[in-house]
C-alpha positions, -999 to 999 in steps of 0.1 A, spaced: 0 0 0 28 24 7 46 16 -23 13 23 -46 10 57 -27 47 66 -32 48 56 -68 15 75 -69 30 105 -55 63 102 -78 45 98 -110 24 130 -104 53 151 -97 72 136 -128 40 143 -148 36 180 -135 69 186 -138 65 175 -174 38 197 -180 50 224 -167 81 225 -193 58 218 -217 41 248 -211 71 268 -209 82 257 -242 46 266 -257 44 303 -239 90 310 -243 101 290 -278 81 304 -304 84 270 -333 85 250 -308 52 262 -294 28 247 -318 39 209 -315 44 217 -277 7 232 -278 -8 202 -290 12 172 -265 11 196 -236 -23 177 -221 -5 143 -226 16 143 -188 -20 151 -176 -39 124 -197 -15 98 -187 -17 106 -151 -56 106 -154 -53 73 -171 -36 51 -142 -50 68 -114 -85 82 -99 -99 112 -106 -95 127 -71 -56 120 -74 -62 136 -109 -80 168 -98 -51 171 -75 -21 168 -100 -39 189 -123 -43 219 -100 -11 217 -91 3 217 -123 -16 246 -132 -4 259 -99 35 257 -107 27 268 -141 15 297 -129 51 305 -111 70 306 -144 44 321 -166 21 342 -147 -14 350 -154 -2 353 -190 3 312 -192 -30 308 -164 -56 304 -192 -37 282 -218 -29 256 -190 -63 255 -176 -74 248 -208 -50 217 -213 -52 204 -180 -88 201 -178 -84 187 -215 -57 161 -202 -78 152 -173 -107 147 -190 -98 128 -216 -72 106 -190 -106 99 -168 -123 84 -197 -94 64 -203 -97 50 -170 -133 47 -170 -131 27 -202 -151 56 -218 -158 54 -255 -136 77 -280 -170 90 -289 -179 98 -251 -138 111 -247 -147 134 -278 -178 151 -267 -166 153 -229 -133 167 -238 -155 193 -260 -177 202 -232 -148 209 -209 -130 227 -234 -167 252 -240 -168 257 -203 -126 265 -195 -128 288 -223 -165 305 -210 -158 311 -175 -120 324 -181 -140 349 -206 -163 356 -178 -136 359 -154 -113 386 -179 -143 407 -183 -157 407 -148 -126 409 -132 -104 427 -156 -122 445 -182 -103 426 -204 -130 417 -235 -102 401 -262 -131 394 -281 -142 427 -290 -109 438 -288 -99 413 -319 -127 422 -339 -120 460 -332 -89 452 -349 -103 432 -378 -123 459 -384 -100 488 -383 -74 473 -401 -100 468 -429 -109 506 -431 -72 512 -432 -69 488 -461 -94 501 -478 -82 540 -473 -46 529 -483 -65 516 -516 -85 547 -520 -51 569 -522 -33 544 -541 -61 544 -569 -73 575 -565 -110 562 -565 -134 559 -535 -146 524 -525 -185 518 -543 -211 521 -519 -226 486 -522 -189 469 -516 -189 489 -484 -224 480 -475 -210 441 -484 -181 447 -459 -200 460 -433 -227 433 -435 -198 405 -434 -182 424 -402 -216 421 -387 -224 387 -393 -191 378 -384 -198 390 -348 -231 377 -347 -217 340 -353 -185 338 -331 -203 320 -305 -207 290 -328 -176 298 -343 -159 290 -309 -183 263 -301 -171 244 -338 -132 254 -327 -131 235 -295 -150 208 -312 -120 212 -341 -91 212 -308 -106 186 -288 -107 157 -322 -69 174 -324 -63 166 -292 -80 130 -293 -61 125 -324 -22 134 -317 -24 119 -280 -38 90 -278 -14 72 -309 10 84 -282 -4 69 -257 -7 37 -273 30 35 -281 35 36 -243 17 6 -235 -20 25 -224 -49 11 -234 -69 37 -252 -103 33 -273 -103 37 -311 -128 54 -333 -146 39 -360 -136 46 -394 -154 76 -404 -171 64 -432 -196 47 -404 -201 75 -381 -240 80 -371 -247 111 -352 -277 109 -329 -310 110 -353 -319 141 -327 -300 164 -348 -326 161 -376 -354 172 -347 -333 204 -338 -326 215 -376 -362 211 -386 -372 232 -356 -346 257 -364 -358 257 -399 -394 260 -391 -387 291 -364 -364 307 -392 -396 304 -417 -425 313 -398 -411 335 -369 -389 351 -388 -363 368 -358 -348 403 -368 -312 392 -373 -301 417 -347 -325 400 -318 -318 376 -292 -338 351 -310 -323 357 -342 -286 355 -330 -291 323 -310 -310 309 -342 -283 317 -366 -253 302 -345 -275 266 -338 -280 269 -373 -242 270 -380 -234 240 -362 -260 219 -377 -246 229 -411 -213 219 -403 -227 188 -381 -250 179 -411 -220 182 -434 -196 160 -417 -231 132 -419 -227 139 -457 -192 136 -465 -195 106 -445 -223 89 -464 -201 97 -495 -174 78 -480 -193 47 -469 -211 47 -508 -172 50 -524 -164 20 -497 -196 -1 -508 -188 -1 -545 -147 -4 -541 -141 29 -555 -101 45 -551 -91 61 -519 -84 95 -540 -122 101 -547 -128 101 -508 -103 134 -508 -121 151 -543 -156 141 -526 -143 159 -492 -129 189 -511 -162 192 -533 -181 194 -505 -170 228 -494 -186 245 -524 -213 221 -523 -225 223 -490 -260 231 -495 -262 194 -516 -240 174 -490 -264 189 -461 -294 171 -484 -273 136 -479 -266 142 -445 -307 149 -435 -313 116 -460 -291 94 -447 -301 102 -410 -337 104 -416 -343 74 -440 -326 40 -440 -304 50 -470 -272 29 -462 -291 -6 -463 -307 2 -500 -268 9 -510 -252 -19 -492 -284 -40 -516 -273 -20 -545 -236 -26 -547 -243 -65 -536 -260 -72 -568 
């Protein structure tokens, strides 16, 4: 028993110390950083993978602790963010989670870090680096556009200005589900890069299926057909509360949809033994083609549609 607790004890101080140099490489070495960025959970997850999640809460607030020593509150929000990642994705590790149930934990996590640190900047600090980036954006675009104006000597048409200032709009109106679709984005990054790693070191860790079989939950047909109804007959002004939250759940179903499309693509291609290279042209067509690949994604959730194929290509 007191050897468990001693190794215990040792391997969390080896995995904080870990972490914390990983952080210091991703806030001082500025290459470095990125690769650092994306194995800095990985002490954590490991930890959270051979132990319980009390002795992991405890490791991972003490890393963020020392961290805190040799970065500041300049490195405090970045290694929240990857030790709750670590940790959560190490507890479903040891809990013999699902990737799929890793994925969409890890996600969750990542939404509510990032939330309450933007809570806590604005609250506590007046710090609102979201308006302050897209203060930027826009003022570096008037400042394009008056550079432009000099050089040519001709003023920017009224319409393309109307167009910009519309695009700046929208693009304010959407950023929650922009940053909702990101930390989905980091968290399958995160999934992704660590656990091969932690495979090579002799963890067990649970493996996705390939992606030409992925099902999400038939639910998301429910929520985009209510979305679509309250967008036809209510009609919210765009700049209302209603209208806002209605644009943003749209935007993840689109991209959720999508992903159910491209999929479907991939499982017809596999049905009927087509080359690996039309998976990557079908993937890259359906960026332009969105609007179609939606239509497969809403078919192939709604109706049986991968039976009558797997029929199809038997015969």
């Amino acid at each position: 028993m007191q050897n468990n607790q001693s190794r215990k004890l040792a391997h969390g101080a080896m995995m904080i110390a870990l972490f914390t140099v990983l952080m210091a490489i991703v806030f001082y070495v500025p290459i470095v950083s990125l690769l650092a960025a994306v194995v800095a959970p990985l002490p954590i997850i490991w930890y959270s993978a051979h132990y319980d999640r009390k002795s992991s809460v405890f490791v991972a607030i003490a890393a963020v602790i020392v961290t805190f020593f040799i970065g500041g509150l300049f490195l405090m929000p970045a290694s929240l963010i990857f030790a709750a990642a670590g940790m959560t994705i190490g507890d479903a590790i040891y809990n013999k989670k699902s990737k799929v149930f890793m994925f969409l934990s890890t996600s969750v996590i990542l939404i509510l870090t990032f939330a309450v640190q933007y809570v806590i900047a604005v609250r506590l600090f007046a710090v609102d680096f979201i308006r302050e980036s897209l203060d930027l954006m826009k003022t570096t675009y008037l400042e394009s556009i008056k550079m432009t104006e000099q050089i040519t000597g001709q003023a920017m048409p009224k319409e393309t200005m109307d167009n910009l200032k519309n695009m700046l709009d929208m693009l304010e109106t959407v950023i929650p589900a922009a940053i909702t679709l990101s930390m989905l984005l980091f968290a399958l990054l995160l999934i992704s890069v660590n656990l091969p790693i932690l495979k090579r070191l002799k963890v067990n860790v649970p493996e996705f299926a390939e992606f030409s079989k992925l099902r999400l939950p038939r639910s998301i047909l429910w929520y985009y057909f209510i979305v679509l109804a309250i967008n036809l007959f209510v009609r919210p002004e765009v700049d209302s509360i209603l209208g806002v939250v209605m644009l943003n759940v749209s935007m993840i179903l689109w991209v959720l949809l999508t992903i159910q499309g491209i999929s479907f693509i991939h499982y017809v291609l596999n049905c009927y033994k087509q080359p690996k290279f039309l998976k990557v042209i079908s993937t890259l067509m359906a960026i332009p083609f969105y609007s179609f690949v939606i239509l497969i994604g809403i078919i192939d959730l709604g109706f049986n549609a991968r039976e009558f194929i797997v029929q199809k290509s038997q015969k």
